[in-house]
C-alpha positions as CSV (number, residue, x, y, z in Angstrom):
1,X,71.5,113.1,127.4
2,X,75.0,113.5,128.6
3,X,76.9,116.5,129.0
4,X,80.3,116.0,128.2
5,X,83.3,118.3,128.5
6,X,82.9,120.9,125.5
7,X,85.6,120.5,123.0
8,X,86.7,124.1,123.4
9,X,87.4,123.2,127.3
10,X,91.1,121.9,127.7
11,X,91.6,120.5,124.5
12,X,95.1,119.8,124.9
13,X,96.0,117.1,122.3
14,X,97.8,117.8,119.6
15,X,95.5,118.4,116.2
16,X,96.9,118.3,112.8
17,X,96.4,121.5,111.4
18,X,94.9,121.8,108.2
19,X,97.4,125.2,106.8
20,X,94.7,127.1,107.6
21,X,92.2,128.7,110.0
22,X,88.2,130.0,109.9
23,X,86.4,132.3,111.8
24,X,83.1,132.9,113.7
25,X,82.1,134.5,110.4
26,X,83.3,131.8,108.3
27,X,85.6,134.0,106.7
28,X,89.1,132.6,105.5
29,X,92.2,133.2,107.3
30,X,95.6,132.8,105.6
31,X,98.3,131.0,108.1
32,X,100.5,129.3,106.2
33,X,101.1,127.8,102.1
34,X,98.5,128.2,99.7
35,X,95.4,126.1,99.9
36,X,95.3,123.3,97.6
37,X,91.9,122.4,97.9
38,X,88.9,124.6,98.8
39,X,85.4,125.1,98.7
40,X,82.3,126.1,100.9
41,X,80.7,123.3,103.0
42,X,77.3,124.7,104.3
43,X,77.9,127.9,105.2
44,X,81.2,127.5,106.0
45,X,84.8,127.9,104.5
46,X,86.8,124.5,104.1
47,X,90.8,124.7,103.2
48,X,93.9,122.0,102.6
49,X,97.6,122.9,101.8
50,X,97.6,118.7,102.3
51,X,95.0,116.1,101.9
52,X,93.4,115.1,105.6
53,X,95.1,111.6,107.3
54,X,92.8,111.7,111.1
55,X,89.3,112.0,109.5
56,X,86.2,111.2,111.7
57,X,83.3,110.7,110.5
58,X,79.9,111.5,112.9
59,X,77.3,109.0,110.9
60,X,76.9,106.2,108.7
61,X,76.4,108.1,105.8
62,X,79.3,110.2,105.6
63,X,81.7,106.7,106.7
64,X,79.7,105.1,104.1
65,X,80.6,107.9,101.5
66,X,84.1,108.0,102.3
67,X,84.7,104.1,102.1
68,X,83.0,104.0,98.4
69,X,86.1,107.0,98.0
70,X,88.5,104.1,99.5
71,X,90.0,106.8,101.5
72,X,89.7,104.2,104.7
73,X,93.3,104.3,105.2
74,X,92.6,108.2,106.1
75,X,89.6,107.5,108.8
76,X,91.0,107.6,112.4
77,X,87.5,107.0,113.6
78,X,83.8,106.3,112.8
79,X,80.6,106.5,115.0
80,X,76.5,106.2,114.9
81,X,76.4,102.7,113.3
82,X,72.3,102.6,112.6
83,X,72.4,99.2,110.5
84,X,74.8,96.7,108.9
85,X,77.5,98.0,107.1
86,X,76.9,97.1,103.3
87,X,78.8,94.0,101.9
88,X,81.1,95.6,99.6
89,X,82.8,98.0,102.2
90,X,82.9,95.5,105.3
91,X,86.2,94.7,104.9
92,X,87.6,98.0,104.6
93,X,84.8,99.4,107.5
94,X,86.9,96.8,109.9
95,X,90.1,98.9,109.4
96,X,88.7,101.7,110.3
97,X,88.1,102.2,114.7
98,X,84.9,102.8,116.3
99,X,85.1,106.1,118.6
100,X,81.3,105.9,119.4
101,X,78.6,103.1,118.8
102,X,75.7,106.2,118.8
103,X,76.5,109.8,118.5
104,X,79.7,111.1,119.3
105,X,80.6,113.1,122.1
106,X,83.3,115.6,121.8
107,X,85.4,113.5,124.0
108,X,85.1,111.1,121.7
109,X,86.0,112.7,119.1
110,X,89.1,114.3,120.9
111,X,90.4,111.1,121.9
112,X,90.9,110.2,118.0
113,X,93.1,113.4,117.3
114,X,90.8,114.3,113.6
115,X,92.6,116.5,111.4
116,X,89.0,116.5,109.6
117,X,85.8,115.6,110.6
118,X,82.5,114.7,108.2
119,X,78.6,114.5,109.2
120,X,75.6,114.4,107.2
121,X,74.0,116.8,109.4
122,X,74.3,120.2,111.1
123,X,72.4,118.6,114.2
124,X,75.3,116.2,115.2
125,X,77.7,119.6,115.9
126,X,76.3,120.9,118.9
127,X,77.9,121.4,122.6
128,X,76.4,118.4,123.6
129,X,77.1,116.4,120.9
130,X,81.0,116.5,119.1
131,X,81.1,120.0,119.4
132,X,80.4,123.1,117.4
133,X,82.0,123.7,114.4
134,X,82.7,127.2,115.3
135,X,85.1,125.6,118.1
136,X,86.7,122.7,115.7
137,X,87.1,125.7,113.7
138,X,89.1,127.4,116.4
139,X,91.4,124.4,117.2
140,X,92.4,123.8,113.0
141,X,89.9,121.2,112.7
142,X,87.8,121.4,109.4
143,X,84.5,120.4,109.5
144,X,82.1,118.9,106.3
145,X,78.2,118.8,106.4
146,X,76.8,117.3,103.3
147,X,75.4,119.9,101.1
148,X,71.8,117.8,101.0
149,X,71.3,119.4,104.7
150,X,71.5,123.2,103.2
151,X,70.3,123.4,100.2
152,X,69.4,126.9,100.5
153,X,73.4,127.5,101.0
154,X,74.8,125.1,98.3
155,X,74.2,125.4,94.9
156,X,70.1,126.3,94.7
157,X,68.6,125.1,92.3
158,X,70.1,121.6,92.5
159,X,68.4,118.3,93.0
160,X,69.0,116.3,96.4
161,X,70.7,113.9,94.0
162,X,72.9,116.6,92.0
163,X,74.0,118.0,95.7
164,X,74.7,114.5,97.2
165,X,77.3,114.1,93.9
166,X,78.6,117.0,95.3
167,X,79.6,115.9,98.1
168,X,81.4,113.4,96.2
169,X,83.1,115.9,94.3
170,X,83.9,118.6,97.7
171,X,85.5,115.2,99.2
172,X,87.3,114.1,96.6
173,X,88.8,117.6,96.0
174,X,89.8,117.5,99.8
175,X,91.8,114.2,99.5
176,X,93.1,114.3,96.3
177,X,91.3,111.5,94.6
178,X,88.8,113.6,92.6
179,X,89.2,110.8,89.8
180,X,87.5,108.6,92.4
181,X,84.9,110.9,93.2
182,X,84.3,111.4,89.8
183,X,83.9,107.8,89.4
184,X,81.3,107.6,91.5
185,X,79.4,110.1,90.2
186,X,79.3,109.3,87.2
187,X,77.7,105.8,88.5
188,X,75.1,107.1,90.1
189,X,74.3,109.5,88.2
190,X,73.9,106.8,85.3
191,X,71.5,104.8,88.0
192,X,68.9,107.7,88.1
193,X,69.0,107.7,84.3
194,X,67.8,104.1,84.1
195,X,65.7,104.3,87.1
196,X,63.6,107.1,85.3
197,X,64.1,105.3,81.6
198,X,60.3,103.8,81.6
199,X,59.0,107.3,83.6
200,X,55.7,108.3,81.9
201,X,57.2,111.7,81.6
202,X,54.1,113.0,79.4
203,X,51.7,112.7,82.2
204,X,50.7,116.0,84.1
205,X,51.1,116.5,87.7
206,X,47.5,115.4,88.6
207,X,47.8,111.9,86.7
208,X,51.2,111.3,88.1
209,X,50.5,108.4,91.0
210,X,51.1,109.5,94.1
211,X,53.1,107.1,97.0
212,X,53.6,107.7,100.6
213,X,56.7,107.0,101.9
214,X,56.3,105.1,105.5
215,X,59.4,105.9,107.7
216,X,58.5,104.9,111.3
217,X,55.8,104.2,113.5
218,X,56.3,105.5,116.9
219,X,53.6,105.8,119.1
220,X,51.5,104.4,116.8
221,X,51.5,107.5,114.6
222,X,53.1,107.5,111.0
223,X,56.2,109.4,110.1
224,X,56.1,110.0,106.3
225,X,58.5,111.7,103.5
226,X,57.5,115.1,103.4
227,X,58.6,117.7,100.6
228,X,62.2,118.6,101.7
229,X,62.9,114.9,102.0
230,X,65.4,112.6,99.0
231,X,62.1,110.7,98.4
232,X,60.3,113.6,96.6
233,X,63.1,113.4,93.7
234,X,63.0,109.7,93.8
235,X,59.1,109.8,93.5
236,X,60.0,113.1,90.5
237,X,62.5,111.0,88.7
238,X,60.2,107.4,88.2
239,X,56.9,109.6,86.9
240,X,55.1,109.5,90.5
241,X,54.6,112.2,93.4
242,X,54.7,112.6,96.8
243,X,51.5,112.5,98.5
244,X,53.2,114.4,101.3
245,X,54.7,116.8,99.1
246,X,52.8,119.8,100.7
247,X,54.5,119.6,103.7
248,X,57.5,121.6,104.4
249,X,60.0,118.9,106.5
250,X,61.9,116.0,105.7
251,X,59.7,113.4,108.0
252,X,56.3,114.9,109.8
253,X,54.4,113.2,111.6
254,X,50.8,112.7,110.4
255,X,48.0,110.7,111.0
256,X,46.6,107.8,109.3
257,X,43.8,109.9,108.2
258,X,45.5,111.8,106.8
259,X,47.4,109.4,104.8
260,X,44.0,107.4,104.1
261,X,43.1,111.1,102.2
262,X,46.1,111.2,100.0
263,X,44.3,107.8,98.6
264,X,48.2,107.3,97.4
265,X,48.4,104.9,94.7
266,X,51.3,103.2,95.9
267,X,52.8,102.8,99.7
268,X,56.6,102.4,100.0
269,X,57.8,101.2,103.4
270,X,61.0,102.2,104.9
271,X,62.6,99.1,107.1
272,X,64.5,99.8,109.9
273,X,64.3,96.4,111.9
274,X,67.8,96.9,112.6
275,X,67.5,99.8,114.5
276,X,65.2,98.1,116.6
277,X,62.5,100.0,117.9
278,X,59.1,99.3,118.2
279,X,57.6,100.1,114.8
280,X,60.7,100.0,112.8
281,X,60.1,96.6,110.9
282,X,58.5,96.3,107.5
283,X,55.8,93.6,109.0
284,X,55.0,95.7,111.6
285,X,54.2,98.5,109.1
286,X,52.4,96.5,107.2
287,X,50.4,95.3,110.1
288,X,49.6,98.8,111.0
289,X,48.2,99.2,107.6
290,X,46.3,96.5,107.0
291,X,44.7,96.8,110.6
292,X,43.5,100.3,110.9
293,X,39.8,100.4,110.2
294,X,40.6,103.5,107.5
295,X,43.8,102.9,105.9
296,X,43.1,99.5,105.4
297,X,40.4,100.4,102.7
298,X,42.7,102.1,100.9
299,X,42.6,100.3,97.3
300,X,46.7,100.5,98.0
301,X,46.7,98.2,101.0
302,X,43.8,96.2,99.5
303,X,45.7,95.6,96.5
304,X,49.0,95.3,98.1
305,X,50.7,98.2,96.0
306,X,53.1,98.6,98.8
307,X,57.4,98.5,98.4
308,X,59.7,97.3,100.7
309,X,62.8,99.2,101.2
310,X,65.9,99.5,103.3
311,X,64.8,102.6,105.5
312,X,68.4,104.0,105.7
313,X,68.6,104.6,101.7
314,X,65.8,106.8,102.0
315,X,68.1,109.5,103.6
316,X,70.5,110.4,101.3
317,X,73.6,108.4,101.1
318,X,76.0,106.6,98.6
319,X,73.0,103.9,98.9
320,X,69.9,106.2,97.7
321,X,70.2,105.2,93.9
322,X,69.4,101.4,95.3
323,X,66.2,102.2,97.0
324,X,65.7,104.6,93.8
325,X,66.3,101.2,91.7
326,X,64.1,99.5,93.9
327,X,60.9,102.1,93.4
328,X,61.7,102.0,90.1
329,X,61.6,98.4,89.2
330,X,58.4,97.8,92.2
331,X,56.1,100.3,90.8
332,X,56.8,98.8,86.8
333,X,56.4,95.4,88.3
334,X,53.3,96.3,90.2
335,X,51.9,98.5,87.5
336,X,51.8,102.2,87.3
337,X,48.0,103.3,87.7
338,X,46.4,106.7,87.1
């Protein structure tokens, strides 16, 4: 990995200032007008006296997020492109420059001049990476991590869904286009009610079907959706379960023995063949299903209960509802069982 120049090391461009400043301790610090927009972003206080113009946003998610907003005439850079930019926001992404193909390095990110800057993720503010947020913090540079990423901080209680709106909400509040926000929302939040409309709701947890979500295959082990993961409210909101519920991260790794004694009534496969590693597609998934002398009894693969989806929209983003859609409208069409 590279080591670049830390951000707090001779950063000598000029930042727009957002009218106010946070400290190590995330407390606020009054230096100038009255906030107009605040709130807490994952720990950390987040203030505006004016609505950001220099955002940068560290991952497809958050640009993703903040094009459905519109706001791409505010984005002064995007970076860690993992698939094709949907349809509907191409010609708005193509406005918008590319600071870094992968992660960001806080060079990068310097070199666009961000009077904001948004990630999905705690992990992509480190020293090596774009910097802290402790030292954006220190130069008048906000800094956003969806609330998805700490739910312990943000709001407990609420559904990976209910805290992805929020994120809406935070962000729209920040540029002054809540109505926007609110918009969207409202959308998805319509999209999980029809996804769960035909939900057998009276079942108990034991005759719920279960699925196992199939992320990756690296090394020829299985990465699944454990029980911190979006895919345990999808599976929660169509009537099913998480085989992998049990387990305490987003995406273990397991083995397929395991996964052969979850017997999970349905598989859904995550496809990543844009990303391009080996293991990523949907056929090579399948193929490691149908060929491994135990999975491949599983009445699941023998029936072909298994769902393709776009691997990306299993990590929470604007997309999630359509790979919530998708589940929804596989396991009806391939009938529920249990």
């Amino acid at each position: 990995m590279r080591h670049p120049a830390r951000l707090g090391l001779a950063l000598t461009i000029a930042l727009a200032t957002a009218g106010c400043s946070t400290t190590a301790g995330g407390a606020k610090a009054d230096t100038g007008p009255a906030a107009r927009a605040t709130f807490t972003s994952c720990g950390r206080h987040v203030a505006f006296t004016e609505p950001p113009n220099r955002t940068v946003t560290l991952d497809q998610a958050s640009t993703e997020i903040l094009l459905a907003l519109g706001l791409q005439d505010r984005m002064a850079g995007t970076a860690n492109l993992k698939t094709k930019i949907p349809p509907q926001y191409e010609a708005a992404y193509a406005q918008v420059p590319v600071i870094a193909p992968k992660i960001a390095t806080g060079e990068q990110l310097r070199s666009a001049t961000p009077d904001f800057v948004v990630a999905s993720s705690t992990d992509l503010y480190t020293e090596e990476r774009a910097g802290t947020r402790e030292e954006l913090a220190g130069l008048g540079v906000p800094t956003f991590v969806s609330a998805v990423d700490c739910p312990r901080q943000n709001q407990a209680g609420k559904t990976a869904f209910e805290l992805l709106f929020s994120d809406y909400e935070n962000l729209g509040e920040a540029f002054g286009v809540e109505e926007r926000a609110e918009e969207l929302a409202t959308a998805q939040r319509s999209a999980l009610v029809e996804a769960g409309a035909h939900a057998p709701g009276h079942l108990p947890g034991a005759d719920r079907p279960t699925v196992v979500y199939l992320y990756s295959v690296f090394n020829g082990m299985p990465y699944v959706a454990g029980g911190t993961g979006l895919p345990s409210e999808m599976s929660r909101i169509v009537g099913a379960k998480n085989a992998f519920d049990d387990v305490d991260e987003d995406w273990p790794e397991v083995s397929w023995e395991e996964v052969a004694e979850r017997e999970p009534d349905f598989i859904v496969i995550g496809d990543l063949s844009e990303r391009g590693r080996p293991g990523d597609s949907a056929a090579e998934k399948r193929a490691a299903l149908t060929t491994h002398p135990v999975v491949s009894e599983l009445a699941a693969v023998r029936d072909d209960k298994i769902l393709e989806v776009p691997g990306i929209e299993l990590d929470p983003s604007v997309r999630s509802v359509h790979a919530l859609g998708l589940l929804a409208d596989g396991m009806k069409d391939l009938g529920r069982v249990r």
